[in-house]
N, C-alpha and C positions, 0 to 999 in steps of 0.2 A: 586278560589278554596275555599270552603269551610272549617272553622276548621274541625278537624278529632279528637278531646282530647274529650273522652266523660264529659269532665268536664265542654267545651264551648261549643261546637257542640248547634247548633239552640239555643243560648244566642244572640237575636237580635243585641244588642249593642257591641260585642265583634266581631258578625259576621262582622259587620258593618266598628269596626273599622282594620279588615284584608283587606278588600275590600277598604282603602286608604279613606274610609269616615272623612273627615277634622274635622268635628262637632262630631264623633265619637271618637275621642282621648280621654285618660283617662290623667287627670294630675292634678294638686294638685287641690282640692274644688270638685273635682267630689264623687259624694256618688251614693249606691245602690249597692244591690246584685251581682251587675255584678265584683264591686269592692274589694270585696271580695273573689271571685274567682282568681281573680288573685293575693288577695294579700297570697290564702291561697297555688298557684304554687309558688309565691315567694320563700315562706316559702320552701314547698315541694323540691324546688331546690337549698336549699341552703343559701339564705338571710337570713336575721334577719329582723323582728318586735317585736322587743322585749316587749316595752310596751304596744301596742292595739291591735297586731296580724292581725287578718282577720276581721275588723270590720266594713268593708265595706264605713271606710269614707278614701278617698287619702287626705294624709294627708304628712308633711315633714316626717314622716317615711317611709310611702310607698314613695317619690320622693327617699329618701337615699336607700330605697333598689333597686330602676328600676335604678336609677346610677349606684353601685353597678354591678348592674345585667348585664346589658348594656354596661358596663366597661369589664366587664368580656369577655363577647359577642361579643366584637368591633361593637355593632351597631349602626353607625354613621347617622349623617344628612348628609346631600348633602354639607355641608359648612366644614365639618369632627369634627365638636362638635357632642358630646354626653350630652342629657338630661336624665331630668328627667320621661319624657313623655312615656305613650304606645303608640305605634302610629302601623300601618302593619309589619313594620319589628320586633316588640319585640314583636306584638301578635304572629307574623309566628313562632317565635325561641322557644317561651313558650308554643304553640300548639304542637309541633313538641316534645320537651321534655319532656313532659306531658303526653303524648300518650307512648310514648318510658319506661316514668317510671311507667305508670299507669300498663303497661302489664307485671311487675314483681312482683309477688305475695311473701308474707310475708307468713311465718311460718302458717301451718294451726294449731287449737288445737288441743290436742291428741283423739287418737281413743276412742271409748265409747260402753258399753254395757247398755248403761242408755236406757230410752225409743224412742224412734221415735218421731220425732213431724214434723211438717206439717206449713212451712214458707210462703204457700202462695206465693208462687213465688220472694220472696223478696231475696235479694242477702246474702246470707249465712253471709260473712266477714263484713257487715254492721249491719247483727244483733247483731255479736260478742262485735264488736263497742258499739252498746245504750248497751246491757247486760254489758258490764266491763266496761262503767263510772256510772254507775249506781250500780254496785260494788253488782250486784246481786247475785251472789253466783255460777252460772250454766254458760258454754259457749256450745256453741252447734259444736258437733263432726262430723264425717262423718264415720261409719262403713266399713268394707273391701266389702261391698254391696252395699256402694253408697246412705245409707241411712241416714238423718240426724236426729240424737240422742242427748241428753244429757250427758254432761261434770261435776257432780259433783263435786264443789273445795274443798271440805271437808266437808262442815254440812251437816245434814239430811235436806233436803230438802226434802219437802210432793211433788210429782209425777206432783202432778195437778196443785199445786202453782206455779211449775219450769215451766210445760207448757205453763200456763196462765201469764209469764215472759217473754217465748220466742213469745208466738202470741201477746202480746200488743207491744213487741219493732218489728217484722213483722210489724206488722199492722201502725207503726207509719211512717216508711217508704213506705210505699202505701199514697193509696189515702185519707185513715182513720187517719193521724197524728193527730188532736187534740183532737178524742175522745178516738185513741187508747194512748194517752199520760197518762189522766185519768188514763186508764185501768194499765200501766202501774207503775204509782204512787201509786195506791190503792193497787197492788201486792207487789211492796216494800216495804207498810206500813206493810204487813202480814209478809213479809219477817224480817223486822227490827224484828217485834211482839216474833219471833220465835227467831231468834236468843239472845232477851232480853230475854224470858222465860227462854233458857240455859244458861244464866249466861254473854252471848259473849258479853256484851255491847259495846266494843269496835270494833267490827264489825258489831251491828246494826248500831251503829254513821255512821261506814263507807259508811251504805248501804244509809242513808238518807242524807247524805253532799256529797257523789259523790267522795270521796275521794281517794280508791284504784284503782288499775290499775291490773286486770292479767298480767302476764309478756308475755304474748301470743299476745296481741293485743296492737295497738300502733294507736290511732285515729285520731293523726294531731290534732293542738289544734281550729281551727275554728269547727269543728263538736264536738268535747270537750267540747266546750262555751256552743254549741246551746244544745246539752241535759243537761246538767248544769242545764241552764238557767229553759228548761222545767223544770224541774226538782221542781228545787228551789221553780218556781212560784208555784206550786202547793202543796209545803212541807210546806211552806213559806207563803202561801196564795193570792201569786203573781196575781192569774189568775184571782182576782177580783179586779177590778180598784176602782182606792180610791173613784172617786163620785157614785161608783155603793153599797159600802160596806153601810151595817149597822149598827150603831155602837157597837152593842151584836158582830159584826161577826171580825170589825176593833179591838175593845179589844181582841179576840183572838189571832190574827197573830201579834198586839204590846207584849203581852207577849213570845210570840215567841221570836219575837226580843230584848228583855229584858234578854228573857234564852241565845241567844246568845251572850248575851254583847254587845247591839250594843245601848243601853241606857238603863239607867233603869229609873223607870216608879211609880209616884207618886198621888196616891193611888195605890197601888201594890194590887197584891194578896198577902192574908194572909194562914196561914197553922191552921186549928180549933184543938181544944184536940182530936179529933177524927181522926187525920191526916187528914182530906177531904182538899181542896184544896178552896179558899173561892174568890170567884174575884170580882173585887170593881163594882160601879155602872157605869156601862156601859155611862151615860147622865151624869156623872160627870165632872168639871175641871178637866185635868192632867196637871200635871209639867215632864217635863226630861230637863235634864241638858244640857249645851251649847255644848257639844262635844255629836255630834250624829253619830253612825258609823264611828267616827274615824276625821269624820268634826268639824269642830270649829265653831259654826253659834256666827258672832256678830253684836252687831247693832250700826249705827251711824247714827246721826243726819243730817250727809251732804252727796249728790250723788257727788261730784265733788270730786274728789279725789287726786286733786291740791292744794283743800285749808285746811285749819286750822280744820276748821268744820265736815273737812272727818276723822273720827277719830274711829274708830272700839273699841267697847269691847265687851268682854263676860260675857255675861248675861244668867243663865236657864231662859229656853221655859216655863212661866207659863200657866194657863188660857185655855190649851187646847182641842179643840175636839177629841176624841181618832179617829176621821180619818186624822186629820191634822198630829197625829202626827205619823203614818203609812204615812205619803202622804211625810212629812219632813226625815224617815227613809230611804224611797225610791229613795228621791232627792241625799241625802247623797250619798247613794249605787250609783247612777249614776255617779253625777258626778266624784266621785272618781276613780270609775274603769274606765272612759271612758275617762276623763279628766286631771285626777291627779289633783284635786281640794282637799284645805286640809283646805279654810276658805272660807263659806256662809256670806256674809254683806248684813243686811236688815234693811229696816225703819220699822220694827215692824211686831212683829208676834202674832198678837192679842193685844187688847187694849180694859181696861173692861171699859173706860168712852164712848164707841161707842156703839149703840142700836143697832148693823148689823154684817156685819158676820167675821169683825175684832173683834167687843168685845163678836162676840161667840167663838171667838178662832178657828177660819173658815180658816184665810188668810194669807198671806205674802204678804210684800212689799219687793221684791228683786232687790237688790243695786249691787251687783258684787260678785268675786269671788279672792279670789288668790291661785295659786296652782305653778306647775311645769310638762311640758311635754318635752319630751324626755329630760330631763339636764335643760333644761331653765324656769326659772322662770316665772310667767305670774303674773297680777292683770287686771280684765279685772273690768269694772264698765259700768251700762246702759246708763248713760251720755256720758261718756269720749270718751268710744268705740261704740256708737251707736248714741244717740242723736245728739251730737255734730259733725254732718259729715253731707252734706250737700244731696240733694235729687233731684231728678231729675224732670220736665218737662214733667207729663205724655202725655203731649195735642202736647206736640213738644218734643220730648226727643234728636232734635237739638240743643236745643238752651241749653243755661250755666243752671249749677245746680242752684238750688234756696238752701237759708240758710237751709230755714223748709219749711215743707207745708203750707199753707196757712189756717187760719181758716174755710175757708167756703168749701175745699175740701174734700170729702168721699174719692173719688177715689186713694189709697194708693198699695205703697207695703212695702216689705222689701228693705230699704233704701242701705244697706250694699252690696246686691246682683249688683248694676250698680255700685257701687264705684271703679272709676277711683284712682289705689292703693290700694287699701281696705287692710285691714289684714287679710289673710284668717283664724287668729286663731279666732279671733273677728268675724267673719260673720259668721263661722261653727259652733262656739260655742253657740252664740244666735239663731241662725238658728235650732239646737238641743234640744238646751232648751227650746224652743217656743213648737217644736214637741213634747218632753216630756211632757210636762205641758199638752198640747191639750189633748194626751193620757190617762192623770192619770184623772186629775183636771176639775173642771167646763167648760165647751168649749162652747158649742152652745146653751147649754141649763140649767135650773134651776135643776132640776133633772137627777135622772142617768139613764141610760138606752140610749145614743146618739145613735137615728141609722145615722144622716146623716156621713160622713166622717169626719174626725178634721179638724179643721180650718188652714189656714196659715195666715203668720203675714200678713198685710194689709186688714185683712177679719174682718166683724163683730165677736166677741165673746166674752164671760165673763171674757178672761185676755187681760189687759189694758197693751198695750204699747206706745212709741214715735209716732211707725206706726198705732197708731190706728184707723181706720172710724172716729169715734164720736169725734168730737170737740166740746170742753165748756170753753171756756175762762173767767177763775175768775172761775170757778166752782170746785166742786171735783172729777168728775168723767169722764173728757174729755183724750183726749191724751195730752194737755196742761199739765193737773194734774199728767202725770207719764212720765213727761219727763225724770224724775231723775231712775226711777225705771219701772222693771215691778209687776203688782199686779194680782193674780190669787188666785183662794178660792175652798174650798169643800162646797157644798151646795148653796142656795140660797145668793143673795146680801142684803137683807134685813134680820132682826133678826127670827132666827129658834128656834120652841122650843123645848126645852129641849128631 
């Protein structure tokens, strides 16, 4: 039987794993969309994920909640233990009460004699949804006609603005999501505009941070993220990736990020006698200091983090390119909200005695991290947890690991992925942060504009890892050379100018 929960219903992998598909199991290290749907029924039913929510990696929280769940449930194995595992029997129980709760409707908004507008066929309560985290001012009603109207929450709102509100969040749920996001954003910014004009600053704030909630609507915090997210990138300047930005365009979304406090930013903009607003030169060094959003970036001389030489301080970020230091904002923001990471350890973040794109203030060299997830403490380092673990036998993956690869082999992967015991926090963690980097940073190419796909670890590309193709023994730029660390940059590897 196929799921019946419009929430799995034709999700391959979920169908799959109903139908008692062995390889189809969800359980700890599995990632993807699909994982996220269940962690977001979880949620809906009752568990906690308290710290990552629905973020699509199964991770020891999502095993804590499917125990939990499963506990609750009595869905046992054949031996009468209970895991952590989805397997058919906890897909069956979570399709089944999924469906049962999806078919109980919440509170509609109140009636309206605002104007009519025209959704497009898109599901009314899902508009409700993008319109009230986006804290847009209007939810849409339903007349004693059966017609859908506008919900005024108190400001005057112009007719045309509130519609062009309701059709861009319509419209993003369709087939049009990334341009009607746009649309979407740009209406907000009018929105904010208006409400700053009347004095409401504190509800333009709301309108552009996504902050307020009608008390009408309740979104589940995984659809929550995800317009956030859009949200932000596009307030934020999110939606252009650091090798793709300019640096006119990168100075703009760093002060951004300066207005929010998430560093400040050295040459600053200045305020002229004339009030105008004066912003420094774009092709300049910047400096921000060692805590960047809330991270602690420090650097040490040693990757081993056993010995003596492994020794972290904090130093400000000088010498930098204004995309490096939007590309370092960004890291920050990730790893923190996704990882609970609260210190970056690197061997250098630009260095002006290099004629390349470390002494353009281009690059990092990143050594580790330490944080805390769920309660427990981590310190993960590119050596300790990565290098130092042995690899596999592509040619025979029978026979015993080997230490390291050997110098004369191209042919790599991600070492962490066959580790017989591996740490799944160490393998998911690099395994994310390789993808992050692919996405934002230099990948396959010298310039921005990547059309092929990002790279994964064992592939050729511009960041240098353990796993990486190119071998140089004695050299600087082999995987030899970054055994300690990984290196990744904005821009070319050679000196750029100005």
């Amino acid at each position: 039987m196929p799921l019946d929960s419009a929430r799995f219903a034709g999700v391959d992998r979920l169908e799959r794993c109903l139908a008692g598909e062995f390889a189809a199991r969800l359980d700890q290290g599995t990632t993807g969309d699909f994982v996220a749907l269940v962690q977001q029924a979880l949620m809906d039913l009752g568990q906690s994920l308290p710290a990552f929510g629905a973020d699509g990696v199964y991770g020891q929280e999502t095993v804590a909640a499917v125990l939990s769940y499963k506990t609750a449930h009595d869905l046992r194995n054949p031996d009468g233990s209970i895991d952590g595992v989805v397997g058919p029997l906890t897909m069956a129980a979570l399709d089944q009460e999924c469906t049962a709760l999806d078919e109980t409707f919440g509170e509609c908004p109140p009636d309206s004699d605002g104007p009519v507008v025209d959704l497009g066929g898109a599901d009314e309560q899902l508009v409700n949804v993008v319109l009230a985290h986006t804290a847009a001012a209007v939810a849409v009603g339903v007349d004693g006609d059966g017609a859908t109207r506008l919900v005024n929450s108190g400001a005057e709102v112009p007719t045309d603005l509130a519609a062009g509100l309701v059709s861009a969040a319509a419209r993003m749920l369709g087939d049009d999501g990334a341009a009607a996001s746009v649309d979407l954003v740009n209406a907000l910014g009018g929105l904010a505009t208006l409400f700053t004009d009347a004095g409401e600053v504190d509800t333009a704030k709301a309108v552009t941070d996504g902050a307020r909630w009608p008390p009408t609507v309740d979104p589940g915090p995984a659809l929550a993220a995800l317009i956030a997210e859009e949200l932000a990138q596009h307030i934020i300047g999110g939606a252009t990736l650091v090798r793709d930005h300019s640096k006119d365009s990168a100075l703009i979304e760093a002060v951004q990020h300066a207005d929010l406090g998430r560093i400040s930013l050295k040459p600053a903009p200045t305020t002229a006698p004339d009030g105008s607003i004066q912003m420094p030169d774009a092709h300049a060094k910047f400096t921000i200091p060692s805590t960047v959003a809330g991270v602690e970036f420090k650097v040490t001389q040693g990757g081993d983090k056993r010995l003596p030489s492994y020794h972290p301080v904090s130093t400000e970020l000088a010498g930098l390119d204004i995309r490096h230091v939007v590309g370092l904002v960004r890291l920050a923001l990730h790893l923190s909200s996704t990882w609970g990471v609260t210190e970056v350890h690197h061997a250098g973040i630009g260095d002006p005695s290099r004629n390349d794109c470390h002494g353009n203030g281009r690059a990092i060299d990143f050594v580790g991290v330490v944080g805390s997830r769920l309660g427990a403490p981590f310190h993960l380092t590119v050596f300790n947890d990565w290098k130092n673990h042995s690899v596999p036998d592509l040619d025979d993956p029978a026979k015993p690991r080997r230490p390291d690869w050997p110098p004369v082999t191209r042919r790599l992967e991600f070492r962490l992925l066959s580790l017989p015991g591996v740490d799944p926090l160490a393998r998911d963690f690099f395994a994310d942060l390789y993808a992050w980097v692919a996405g934002e940073y230099q990948d396959m190419t010298d310039g921005p504009r990547q059309i092929d796909p990002p790279s994964a670890i064992g592939k050729a590309s511009r960041i240098m890892t353990p796993d990486h193709p190119t071998s140089a023994p004695g050299e600087r730029n082999g995987r030899e050379a970054h055994h300690s660390h990984m290196h990744w940059q904005v821009g070319p590897t050679r000196a750029q100018a100005p």
